[in-house]
C-alpha positions in Angstrom: 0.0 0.0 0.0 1.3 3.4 -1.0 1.6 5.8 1.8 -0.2 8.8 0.8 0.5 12.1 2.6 -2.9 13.7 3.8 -4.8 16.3 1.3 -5.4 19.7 1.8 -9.0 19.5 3.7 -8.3 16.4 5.9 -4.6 18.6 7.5 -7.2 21.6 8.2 -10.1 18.9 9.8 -6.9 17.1 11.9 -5.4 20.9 13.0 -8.7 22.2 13.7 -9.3 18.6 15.9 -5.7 19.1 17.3 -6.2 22.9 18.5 -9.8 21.6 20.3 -8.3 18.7 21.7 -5.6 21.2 23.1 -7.7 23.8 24.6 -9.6 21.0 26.1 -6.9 20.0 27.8 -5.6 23.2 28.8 -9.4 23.9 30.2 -9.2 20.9 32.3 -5.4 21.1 33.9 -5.1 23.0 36.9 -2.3 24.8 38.1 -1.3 23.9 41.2 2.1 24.4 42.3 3.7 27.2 40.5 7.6 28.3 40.4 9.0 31.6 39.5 12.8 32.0 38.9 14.1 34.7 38.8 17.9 35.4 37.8 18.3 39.4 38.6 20.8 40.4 35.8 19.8 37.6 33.9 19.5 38.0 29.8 21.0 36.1 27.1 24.5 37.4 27.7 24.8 36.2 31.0 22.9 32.7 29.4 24.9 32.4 26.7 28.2 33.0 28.2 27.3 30.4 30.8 26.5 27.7 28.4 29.8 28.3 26.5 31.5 27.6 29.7 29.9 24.9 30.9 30.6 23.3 27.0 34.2 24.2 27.4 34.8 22.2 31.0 32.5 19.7 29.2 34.6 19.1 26.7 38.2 19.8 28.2 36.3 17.4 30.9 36.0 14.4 28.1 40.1 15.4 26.5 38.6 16.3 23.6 39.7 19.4 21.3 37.8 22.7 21.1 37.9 22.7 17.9 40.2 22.8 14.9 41.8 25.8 15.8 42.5 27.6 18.9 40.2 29.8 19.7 36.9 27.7 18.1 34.2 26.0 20.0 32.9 22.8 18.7 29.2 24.0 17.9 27.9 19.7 19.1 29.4 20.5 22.7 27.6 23.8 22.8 24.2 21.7 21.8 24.7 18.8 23.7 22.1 18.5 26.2 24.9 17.7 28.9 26.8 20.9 28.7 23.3 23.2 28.5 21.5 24.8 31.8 18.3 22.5 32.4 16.4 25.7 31.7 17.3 26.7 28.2 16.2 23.1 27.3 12.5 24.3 28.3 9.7 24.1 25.5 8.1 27.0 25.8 9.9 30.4 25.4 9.0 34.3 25.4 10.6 37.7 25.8 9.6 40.4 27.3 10.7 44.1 28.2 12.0 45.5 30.9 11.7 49.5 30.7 10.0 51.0 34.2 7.5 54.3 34.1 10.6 56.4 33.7 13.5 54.6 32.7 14.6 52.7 29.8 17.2 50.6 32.4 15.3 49.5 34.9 16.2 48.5 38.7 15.2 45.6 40.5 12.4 47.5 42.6 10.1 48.7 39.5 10.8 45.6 37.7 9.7 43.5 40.9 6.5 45.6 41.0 5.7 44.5 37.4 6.4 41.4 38.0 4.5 40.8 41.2 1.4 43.6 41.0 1.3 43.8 36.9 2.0 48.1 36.7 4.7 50.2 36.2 6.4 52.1 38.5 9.7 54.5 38.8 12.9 53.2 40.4 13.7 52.7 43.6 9.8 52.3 44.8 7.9 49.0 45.5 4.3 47.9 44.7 3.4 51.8 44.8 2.2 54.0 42.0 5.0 57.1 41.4 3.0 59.3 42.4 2.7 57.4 46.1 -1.1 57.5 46.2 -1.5 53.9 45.4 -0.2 50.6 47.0 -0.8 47.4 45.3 -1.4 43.5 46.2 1.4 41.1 44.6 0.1 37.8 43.0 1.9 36.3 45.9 -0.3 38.0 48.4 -3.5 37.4 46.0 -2.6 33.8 46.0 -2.2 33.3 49.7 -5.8 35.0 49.5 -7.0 32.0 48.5 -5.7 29.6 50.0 -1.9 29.0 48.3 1.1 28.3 50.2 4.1 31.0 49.6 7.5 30.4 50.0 10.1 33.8 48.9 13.5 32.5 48.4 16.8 34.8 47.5 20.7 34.1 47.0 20.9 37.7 48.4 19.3 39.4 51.5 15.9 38.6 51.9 14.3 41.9 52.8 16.2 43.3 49.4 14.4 45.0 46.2 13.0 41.6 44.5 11.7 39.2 47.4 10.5 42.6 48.8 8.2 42.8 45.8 6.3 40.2 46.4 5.5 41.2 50.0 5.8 44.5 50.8 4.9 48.1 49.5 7.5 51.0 49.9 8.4 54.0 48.2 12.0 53.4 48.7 13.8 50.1 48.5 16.3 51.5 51.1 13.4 50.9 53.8 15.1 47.8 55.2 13.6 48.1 58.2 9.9 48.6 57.2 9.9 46.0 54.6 11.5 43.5 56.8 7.9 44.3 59.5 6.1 44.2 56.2 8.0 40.6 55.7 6.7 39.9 59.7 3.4 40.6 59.2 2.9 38.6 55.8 2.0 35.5 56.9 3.5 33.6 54.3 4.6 30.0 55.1 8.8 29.9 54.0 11.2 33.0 53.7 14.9 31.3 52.7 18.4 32.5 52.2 20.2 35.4 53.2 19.3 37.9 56.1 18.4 41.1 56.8 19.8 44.4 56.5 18.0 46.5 59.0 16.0 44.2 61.5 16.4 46.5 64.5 16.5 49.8 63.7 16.0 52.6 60.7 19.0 53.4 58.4 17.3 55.6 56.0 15.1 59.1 57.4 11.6 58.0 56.7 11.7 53.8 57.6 10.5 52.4 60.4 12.1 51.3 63.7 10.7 48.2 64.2 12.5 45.1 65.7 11.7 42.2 63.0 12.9 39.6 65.2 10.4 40.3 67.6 7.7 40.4 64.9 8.6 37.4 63.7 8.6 35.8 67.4 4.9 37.2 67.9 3.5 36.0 64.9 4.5 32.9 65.2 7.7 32.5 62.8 10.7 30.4 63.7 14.0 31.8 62.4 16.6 29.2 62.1 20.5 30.0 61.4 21.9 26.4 61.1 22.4 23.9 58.4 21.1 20.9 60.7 18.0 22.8 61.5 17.1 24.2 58.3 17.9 20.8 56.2 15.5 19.1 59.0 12.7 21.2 57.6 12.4 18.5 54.5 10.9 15.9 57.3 9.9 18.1 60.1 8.1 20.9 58.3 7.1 24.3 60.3 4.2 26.1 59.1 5.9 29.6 59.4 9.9 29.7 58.9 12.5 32.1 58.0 15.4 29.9 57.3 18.5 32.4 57.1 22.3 31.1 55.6 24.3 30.4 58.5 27.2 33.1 56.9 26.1 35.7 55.1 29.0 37.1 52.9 28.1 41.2 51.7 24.9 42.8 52.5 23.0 40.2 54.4 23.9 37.8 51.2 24.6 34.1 50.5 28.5 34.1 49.4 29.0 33.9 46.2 29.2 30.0 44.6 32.7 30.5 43.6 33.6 31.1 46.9 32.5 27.4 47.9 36.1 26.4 48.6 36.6 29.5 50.9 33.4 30.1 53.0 32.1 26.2 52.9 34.2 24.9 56.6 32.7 21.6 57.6 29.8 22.0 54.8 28.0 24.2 57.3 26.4 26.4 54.5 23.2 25.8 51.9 23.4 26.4 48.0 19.7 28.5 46.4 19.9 24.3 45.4 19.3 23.3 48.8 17.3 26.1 50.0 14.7 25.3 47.1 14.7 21.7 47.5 13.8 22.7 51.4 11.2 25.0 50.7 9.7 22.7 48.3 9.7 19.7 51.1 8.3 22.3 54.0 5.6 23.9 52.0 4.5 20.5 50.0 4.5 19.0 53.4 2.0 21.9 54.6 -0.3 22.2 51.7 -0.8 18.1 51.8 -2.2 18.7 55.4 -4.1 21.8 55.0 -6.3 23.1 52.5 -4.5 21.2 49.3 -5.0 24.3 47.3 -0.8 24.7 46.7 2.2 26.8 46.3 3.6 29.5 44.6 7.6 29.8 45.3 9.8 32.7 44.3 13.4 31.8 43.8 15.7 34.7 43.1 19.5 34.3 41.9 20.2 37.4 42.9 24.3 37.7 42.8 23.9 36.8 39.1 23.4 40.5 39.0 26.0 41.6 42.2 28.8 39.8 40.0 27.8 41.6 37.1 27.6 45.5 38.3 31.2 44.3 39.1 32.0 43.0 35.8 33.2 39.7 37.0 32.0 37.6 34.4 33.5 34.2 36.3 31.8 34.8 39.4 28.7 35.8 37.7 28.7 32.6 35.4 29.1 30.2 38.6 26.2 31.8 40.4 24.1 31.1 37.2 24.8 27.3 37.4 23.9 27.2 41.1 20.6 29.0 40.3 19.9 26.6 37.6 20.7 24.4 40.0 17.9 25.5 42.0 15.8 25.2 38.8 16.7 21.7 38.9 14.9 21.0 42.3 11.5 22.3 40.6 11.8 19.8 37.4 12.3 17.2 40.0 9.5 18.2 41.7 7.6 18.5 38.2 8.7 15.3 37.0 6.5 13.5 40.4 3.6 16.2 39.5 3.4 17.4 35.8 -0.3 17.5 35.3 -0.3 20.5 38.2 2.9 22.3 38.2 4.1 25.4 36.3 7.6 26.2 36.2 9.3 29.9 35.0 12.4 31.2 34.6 13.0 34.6 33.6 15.4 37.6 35.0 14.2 41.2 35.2 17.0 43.1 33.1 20.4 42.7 31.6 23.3 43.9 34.4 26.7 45.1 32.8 26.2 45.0 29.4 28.2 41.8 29.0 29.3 40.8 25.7 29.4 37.1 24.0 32.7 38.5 22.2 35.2 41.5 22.7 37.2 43.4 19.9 40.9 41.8 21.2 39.4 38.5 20.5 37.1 39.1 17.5 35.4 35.8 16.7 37.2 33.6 18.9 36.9 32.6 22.7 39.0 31.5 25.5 36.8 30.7 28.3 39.2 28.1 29.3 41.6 30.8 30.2 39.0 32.2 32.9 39.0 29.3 34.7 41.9 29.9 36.5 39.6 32.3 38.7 39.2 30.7 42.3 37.4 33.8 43.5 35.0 36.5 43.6 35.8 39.6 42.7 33.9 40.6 46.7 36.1 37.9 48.5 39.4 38.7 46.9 38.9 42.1 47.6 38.3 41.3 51.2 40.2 39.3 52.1 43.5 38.5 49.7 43.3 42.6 49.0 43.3 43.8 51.9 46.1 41.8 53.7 47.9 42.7 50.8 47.0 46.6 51.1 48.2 46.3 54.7 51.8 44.9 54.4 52.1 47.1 51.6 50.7 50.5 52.3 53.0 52.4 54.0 55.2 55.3 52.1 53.4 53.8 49.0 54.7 55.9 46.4 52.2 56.0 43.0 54.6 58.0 41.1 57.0 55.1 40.9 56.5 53.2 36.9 56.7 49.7 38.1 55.0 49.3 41.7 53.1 46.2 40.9 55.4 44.8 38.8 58.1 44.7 41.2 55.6 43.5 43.7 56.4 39.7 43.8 53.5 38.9 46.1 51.1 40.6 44.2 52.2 38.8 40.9 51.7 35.8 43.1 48.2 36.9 43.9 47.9 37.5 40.2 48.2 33.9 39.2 47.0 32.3 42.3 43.8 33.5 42.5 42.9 34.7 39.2 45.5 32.0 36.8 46.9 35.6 35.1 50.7 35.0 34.6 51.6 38.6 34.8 54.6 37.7 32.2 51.7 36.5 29.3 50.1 39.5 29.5 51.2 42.7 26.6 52.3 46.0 27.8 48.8 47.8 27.5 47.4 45.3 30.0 50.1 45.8 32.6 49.8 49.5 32.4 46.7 49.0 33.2 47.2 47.1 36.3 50.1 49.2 37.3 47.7 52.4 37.3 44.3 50.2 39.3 47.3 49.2 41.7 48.3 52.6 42.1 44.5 54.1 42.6 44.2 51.1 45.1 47.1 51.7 47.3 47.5 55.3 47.3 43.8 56.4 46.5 45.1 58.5 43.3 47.2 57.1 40.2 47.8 59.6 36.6 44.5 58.9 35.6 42.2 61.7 35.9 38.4 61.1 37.9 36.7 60.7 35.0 39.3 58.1 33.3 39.1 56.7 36.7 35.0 56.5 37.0 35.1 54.7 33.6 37.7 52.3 34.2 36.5 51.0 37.3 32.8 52.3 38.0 33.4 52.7 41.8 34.3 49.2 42.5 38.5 48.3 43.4 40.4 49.6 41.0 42.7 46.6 40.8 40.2 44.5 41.4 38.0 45.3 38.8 41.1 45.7 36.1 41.9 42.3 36.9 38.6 41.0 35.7 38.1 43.0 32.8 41.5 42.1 31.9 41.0 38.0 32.6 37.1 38.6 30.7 39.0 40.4 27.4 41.5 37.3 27.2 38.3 35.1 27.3 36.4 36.9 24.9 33.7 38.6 26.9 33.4 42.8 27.5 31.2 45.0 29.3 29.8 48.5 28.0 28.4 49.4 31.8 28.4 49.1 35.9 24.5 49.2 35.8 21.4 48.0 34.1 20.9 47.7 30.8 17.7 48.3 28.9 17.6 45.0 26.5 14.7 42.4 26.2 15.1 39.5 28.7 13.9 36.1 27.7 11.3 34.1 29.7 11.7 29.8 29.8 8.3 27.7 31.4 7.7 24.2 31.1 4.6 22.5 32.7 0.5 23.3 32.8 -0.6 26.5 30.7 3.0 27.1 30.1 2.0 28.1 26.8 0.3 31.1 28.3 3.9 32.5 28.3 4.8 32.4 24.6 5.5 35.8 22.5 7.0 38.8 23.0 5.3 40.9 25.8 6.1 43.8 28.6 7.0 42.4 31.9 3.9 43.5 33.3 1.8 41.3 31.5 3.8 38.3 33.9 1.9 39.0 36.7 -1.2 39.1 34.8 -0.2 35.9 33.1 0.9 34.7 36.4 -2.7 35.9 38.0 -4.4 33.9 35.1 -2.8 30.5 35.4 -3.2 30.4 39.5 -7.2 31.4 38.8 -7.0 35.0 40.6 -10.0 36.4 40.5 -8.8 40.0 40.2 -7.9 42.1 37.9 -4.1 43.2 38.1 -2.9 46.1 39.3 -4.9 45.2 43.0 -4.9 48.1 45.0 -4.7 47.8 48.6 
């Protein structure tokens, strides 16, 4: 019998049949458990960069070549599943912009409130109109309304700009203190990952001077600080928590994942992995004992954009593993529940204006020559900076041509912590580091302030020089120490996660978001 490829009438009848059976379907699922991730500084740069990493150690990993010339990357280890972030490998994808009322760039406060209330707003402010006269529900709080488990989860300190947004209302994200009472007096069920940055008293004129702590204690939260007791949670769940890192690195923060080797003694601290796969346990646990109705969990990488402001493209790529990571402890979850779970994974603007490609290295790449790094730009400025500033210091003199050079510690440090051999690199890079070094240790060098403003954006001169210098040799540049205004793409897998394809503003996420969990309301809610 001759197989005959269907005529023209009977593909319309079978797409017609295939879109009802679809919207059928799509009628009858219900969204149970949903999952929003959400890598702050996270676009296709910081993606894309990643992945060609992660298919470098993959195939240095396996001693194969990079390709047939230096420089090249094999485009099958770039594609192989293996060497790819789980959520790039998602089926559904969208984009959507990130402008706020004002600006074309963004911050994490107005992007948060479009992300959790559906409106725009200027930066800096949270959940509040910019004209102050409003203050609006998040589709956090609108699901809790009805019955949903929450759980707010953050790499970074959990009373800052994002997790805030899906909590608390505030016309400046600098109210620590008020946001953190706002956090208090939420009622929702899990709070993970860093600290807080104000729990006791005002730092900014206008905030509040309430002691969270005791809040938390009067409505019922238990705040553990311990690996033990927070990793019991998966069997021994609590029905309010704030689970906080036992050390917090900059800012109430987790440390950055590169740091691992440095911060991790005795294993005493949790990955965003670990704090998701908690959360998901505690609040699961809950939900299966009262009221069945759900969860909605917020995950935010938020050092993904810290390592980024910085230009440290290393430190930034390792934090976007471990947040995938994290993404990983949903699919598994979705794997035992696909029918009623919803996963996303999006970020809320480009940070740095990072490059996949740099004029020194034109159409070739050397990622493999940034994995010499064995720190963050934050720790080695801490710690292996300092101790050097201190020895060093005294009757510093910046005039001198060759202070770093003639520094053999510091070449040390050099090669040690970042893999530069200070002897590879041309003359233009080691002026360069001779005049960060100076502007380090003497707090002036030949520059003038606004050479020196562009060059290193506020952060350590040396520092900083030292990563734009390891990122050029790997192929990757930065135009900025801030936000960037460029689309930001969107990943979901599960029930109604075609809701999320096209090209859209990131307002209409909330609404989307509001749609899928069956919120009654009409985004933006007003208090």
């Amino acid at each position: 019998m001759k197989f005959r490829l269907p005529g023209k009438h009977t593909k319309v009848a079978l797409f017609v049949l295939w879109i009802l059976l679809a919207v059928s379907s799509m009628a009858a699922a219900e969204v149970k458990y949903v999952f929003f991730f959400l890598g702050d500084g996270l676009s296709n740069s910081q993606i894309q960069t990643t992945e060609a990493a992660m298919a470098t150690a993959y195939a240095k990993s396996t001693n194969q070549p990079l390709g047939p010339e230096a420089g090249d990357l094999n485009a099958n280890y770039l594609l192989n599943p293996a060497a790819r972030l789980r959520f790039t490998q998602f089926p559904i994808m969208g984009m959507q912009t990130t402008y706020d009322a004002y600006s074309l760039n963004t911050d994490s406060a107005s992007a948060g409130t479009a992300f959790a209330a559906g409106i725009k707003t200027k930066s800096g402010m949270i959940n509040m109109s910019p004209d102050q006269k409003e203050q609006y529900k998040s589709v956090a709080q609108l699901a809790h309304e009805r019955g949903m488990k929450v759980g707010i989860l953050t790499s970074v300190s959990i009373d800052h700009a994002t997790p805030a947004s899906y909590y608390a209302s505030v016309p400046s994200r600098s109210y620590f203190n008020s946001i953190g009472t706002q956090l208090a007096n939420s009622g929702y069920e899990f709070f993970g990952g860093g600290g807080f940055v104000s729990p006791q008293k005002a730092e900014k004129s206008g905030d509040t001077n309430n002691d969270v702590y005791a809040l938390l204690a009067q409505n019922g939260y238990t705040v553990l600080n311990d690996r033990a007791s927070i990793l019991n949670l998966k069997t021994n769940p609590k029905s309010k928590v704030v689970a906080i890192n036992p050390w917090l690195q900059d800012s109430a923060a987790l440390p950055y994942h590169i740091d691992k080797v440095y911060y991790d003694n005795g294993n005493m601290n949790l990955t965003l992995s670990e704090m998701t796969e908690v959360a998901i346990a505690n609040l699961e646990a809950l939900d299966r004992t009262d009221g069945g109705k759900g969860f909605f969990i917020m995950v935010e990488g938020g050092k993904i954009d810290w390592a980024c402001h910085a230009n440290d493209a290393m430190a930034a790529m390792v934090d976007v593993i471990d947040f995938d990571a994290a993404v990983g402890q949903a699919i598994d979850f979705y794997n035992r529940h696909p029918k009623e779970t919803l996963i996303i994974v999006t970020g809320d603007h480009e940070t740095g204006g990072m490059s996949v490609g740099h004029a020194t290295t034109a159409y070739k790449a050397y990622y493999d020559k940034m994995f010499g790094q064995k720190a963050s730009f934050q720790y080695f400025t801490d710690n292996q900076w300092q101790s050097h500033k201190t020895k060093y210091a005294t009757g510093y003199d910046y005039t001198r041509p060759d202070n770093l050079a003639s520094n053999a510690d510091m070449l040390v440090l050099l090669k040690e912590v970042f893999g530069l051999d200070y002897s590879s690199l041309n003359d233009y890079q080691k002026q360069r580091l001779e005049d960060a070094y100076d502007k380090s240790m003497a707090g002036k060098n030949s520059n003038n302030d606004a050479a020196n403003k562009l060059l290193y954006g506020g952060y350590e001169a040396i520092t900083v020089t030292i990563t734009h210098i390891l990122n050029e040799i790997g192929g990757i540049g930065w135009t900025s120490y801030s936000h960037t205004g460029q689309p930001v793409p969107l990943f979901a897998i599960g029930q109604k996660a075609d809701t999320f394809v096209g090209f859209y503003d990131n307002t209409d996420i909330a609404k989307k978001l509001a749609s899928v969990m069956n919120i009654s309301q009409t985004l933006p809610v007003v208090k």
